[in-house]
C-alpha positions as CSV (number, residue, x, y, z in Angstrom):
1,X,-27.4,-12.1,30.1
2,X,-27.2,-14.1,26.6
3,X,-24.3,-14.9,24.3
4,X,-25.0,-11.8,22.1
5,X,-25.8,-9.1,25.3
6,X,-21.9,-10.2,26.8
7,X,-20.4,-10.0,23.4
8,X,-21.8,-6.7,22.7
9,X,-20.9,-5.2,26.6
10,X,-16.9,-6.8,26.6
11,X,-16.4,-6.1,22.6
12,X,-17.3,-2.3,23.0
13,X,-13.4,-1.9,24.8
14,X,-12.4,-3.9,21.7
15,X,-14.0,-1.4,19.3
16,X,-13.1,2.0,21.3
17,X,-9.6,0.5,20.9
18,X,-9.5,-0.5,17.1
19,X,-8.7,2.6,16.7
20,X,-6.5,4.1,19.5
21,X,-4.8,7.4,19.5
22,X,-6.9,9.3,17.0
23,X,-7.7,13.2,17.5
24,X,-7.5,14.6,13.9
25,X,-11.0,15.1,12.0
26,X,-10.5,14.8,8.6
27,X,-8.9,11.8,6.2
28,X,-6.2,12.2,4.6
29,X,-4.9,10.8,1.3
30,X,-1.7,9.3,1.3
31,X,-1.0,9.2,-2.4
32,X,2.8,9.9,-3.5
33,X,4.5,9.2,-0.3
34,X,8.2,8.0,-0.1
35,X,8.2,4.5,0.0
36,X,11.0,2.7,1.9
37,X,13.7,0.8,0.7
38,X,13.2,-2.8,0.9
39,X,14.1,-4.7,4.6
40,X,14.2,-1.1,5.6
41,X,11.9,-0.7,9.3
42,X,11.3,2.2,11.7
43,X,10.0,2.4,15.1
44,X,8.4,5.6,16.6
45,X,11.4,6.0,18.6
46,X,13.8,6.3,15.5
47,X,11.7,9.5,14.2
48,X,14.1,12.4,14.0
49,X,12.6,16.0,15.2
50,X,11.5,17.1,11.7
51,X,9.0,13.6,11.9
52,X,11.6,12.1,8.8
53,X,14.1,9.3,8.8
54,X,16.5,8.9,6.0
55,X,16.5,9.1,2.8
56,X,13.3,6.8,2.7
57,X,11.1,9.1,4.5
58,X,9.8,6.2,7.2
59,X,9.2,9.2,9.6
60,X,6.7,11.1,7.6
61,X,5.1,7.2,6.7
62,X,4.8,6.6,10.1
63,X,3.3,9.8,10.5
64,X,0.5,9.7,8.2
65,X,-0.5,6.3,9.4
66,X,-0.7,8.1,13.0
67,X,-2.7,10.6,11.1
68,X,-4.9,7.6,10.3
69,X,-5.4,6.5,13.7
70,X,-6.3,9.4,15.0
71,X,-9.0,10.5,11.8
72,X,-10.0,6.8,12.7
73,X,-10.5,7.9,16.7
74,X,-12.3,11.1,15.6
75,X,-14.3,9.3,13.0
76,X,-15.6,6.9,15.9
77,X,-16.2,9.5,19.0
78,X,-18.3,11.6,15.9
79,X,-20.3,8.7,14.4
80,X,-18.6,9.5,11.2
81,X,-19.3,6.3,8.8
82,X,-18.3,8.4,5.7
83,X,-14.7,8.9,7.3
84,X,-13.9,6.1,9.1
85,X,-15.3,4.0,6.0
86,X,-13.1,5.7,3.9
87,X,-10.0,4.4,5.6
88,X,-11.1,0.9,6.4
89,X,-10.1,-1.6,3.4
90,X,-13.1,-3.2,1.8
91,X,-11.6,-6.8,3.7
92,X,-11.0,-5.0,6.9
93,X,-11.2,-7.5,9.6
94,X,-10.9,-6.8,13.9
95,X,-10.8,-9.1,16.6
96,X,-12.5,-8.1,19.7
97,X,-11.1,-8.2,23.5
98,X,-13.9,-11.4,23.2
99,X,-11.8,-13.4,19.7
100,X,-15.1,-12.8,17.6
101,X,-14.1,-11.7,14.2
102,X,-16.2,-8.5,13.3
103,X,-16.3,-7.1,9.6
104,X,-15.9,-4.0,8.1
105,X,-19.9,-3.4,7.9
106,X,-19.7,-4.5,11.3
107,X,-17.6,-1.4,12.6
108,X,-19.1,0.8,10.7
109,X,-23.1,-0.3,12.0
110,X,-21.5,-0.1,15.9
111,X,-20.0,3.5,15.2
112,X,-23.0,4.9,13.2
113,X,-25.6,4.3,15.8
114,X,-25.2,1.1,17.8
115,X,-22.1,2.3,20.3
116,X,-22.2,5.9,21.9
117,X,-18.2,6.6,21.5
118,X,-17.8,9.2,24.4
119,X,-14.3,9.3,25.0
120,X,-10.9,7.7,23.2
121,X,-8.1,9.2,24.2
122,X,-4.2,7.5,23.9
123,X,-2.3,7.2,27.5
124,X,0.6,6.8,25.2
125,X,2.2,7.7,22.1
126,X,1.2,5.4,18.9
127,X,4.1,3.3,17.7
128,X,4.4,2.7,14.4
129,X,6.9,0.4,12.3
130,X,6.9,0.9,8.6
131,X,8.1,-2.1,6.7
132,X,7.2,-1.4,2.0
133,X,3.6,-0.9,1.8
134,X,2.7,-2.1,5.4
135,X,2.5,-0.6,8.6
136,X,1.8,-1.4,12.6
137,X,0.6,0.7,14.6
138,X,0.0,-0.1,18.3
139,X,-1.2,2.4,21.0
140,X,-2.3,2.1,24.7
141,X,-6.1,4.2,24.8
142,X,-8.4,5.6,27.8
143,X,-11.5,5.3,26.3
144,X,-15.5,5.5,27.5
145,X,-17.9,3.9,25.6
146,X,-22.2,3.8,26.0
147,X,-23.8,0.6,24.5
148,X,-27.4,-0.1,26.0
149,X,-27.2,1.9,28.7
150,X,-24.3,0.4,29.8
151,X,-21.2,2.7,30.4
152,X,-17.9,0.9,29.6
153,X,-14.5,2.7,31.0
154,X,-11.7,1.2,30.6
155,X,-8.0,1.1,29.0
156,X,-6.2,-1.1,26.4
157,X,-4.3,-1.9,23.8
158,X,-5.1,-2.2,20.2
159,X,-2.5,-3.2,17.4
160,X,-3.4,-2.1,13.7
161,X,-2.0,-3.1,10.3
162,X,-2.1,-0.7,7.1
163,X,-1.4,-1.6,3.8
164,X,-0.9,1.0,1.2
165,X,-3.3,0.9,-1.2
166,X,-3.4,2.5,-4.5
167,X,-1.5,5.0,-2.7
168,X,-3.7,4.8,0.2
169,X,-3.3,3.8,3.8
170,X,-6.1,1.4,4.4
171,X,-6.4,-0.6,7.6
172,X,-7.0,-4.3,6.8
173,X,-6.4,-5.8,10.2
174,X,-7.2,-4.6,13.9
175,X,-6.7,-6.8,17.2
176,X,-7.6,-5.4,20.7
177,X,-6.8,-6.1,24.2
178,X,-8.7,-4.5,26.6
179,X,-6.9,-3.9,30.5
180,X,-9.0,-5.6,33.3
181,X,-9.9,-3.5,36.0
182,X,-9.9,-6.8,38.3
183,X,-6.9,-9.1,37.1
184,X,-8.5,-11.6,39.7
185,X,-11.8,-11.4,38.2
186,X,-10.8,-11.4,34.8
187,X,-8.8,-14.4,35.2
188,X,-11.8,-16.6,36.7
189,X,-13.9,-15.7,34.1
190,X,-11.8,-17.3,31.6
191,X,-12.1,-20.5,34.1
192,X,-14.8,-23.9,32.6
């Protein structure tokens, strides 16, 4: 198996998880939301039962970047390029469970055709912290993925930054980690 055939088979866990925890099927536009006030941040946990916090509204932030993740998700498991394109920032960049850098036009080729996205589904709820016009998000994500007729199942993490845009959530950075199956195998593979 070449270079390019392992890269393809370990990054699809890396592009299932980009976008961890996403279920909703439609973007949504974020223009006009509260912004915080500055050194203000918010964790998932800090969300009070009517999803706001303070006077800032960092609950209702961190939900629409939630909302993001899981249009994201949707976007992927559907092949929707129109969708998921829409939130992705023209300079979006993801590193893969492998450290290749992938673009933008990268993700969007893999979902539109080149990856069979059959499954993403969060173990966990997404955490989000809100700090001005940027947000983390981070969720652990079941997923199940088809790439050459190779089925990938496996779970992970994937960590996310969005920057408000033009009154726009747009993710600009994505890192994943996918969870070995066989910690002992996984660690002799990163052996010379």
């Amino acid at each position: 198996m070449n270079r390019t055939r392992i890269s393809q088979v370990i990054a699809l866990p890396a592009m299932a998880l980009v976008f961890g925890g996403v279920t909703a099927v439609t973007p949504v536009a974020f223009a006009g939301a509260a912004r915080p006030a500055a050194g203000q941040v918010r964790t998932a946990g800090e969300v009070g039962a009517a999803g706001e916090v303070g006077a800032a509204g960092q609950g209702r932030t961190a939900g629409q970047v939630r909302t993001a993740e899981r249009t994201l998700l949707r976007a992927a498991v559907n092949g929707d390029t129109h969708t998921a394109g829409a939130l992705l920032a023209s300079d979006f960049q993801q590193i893969d469970v492998t450290g290749t850098p992938e673009t933008r036009a990268d993700y969007l080729a893999n979902i539109g055709g080149g990856v069979d996205f059959v499954t993403l589904k969060p173990v966990k709820p997404i955490s989000v912290r809100v700090h001005g016009d940027t947000a983390i998000a981070r969720v652990k994500l079941r997923f199940k993925v088809v790439a050459h007729g190779t089925t990938v199942q496996h779970q992970g993490w994937t960590t996310d930054v969005f920057q408000r845009r033009n009154g726009h959530w747009k993710l600009v950075w994505s890192q994943s980690t996918a969870i070995p199956h066989h910690l002992d195998l996984f660690i002799r593979s990163l052996q010379p």
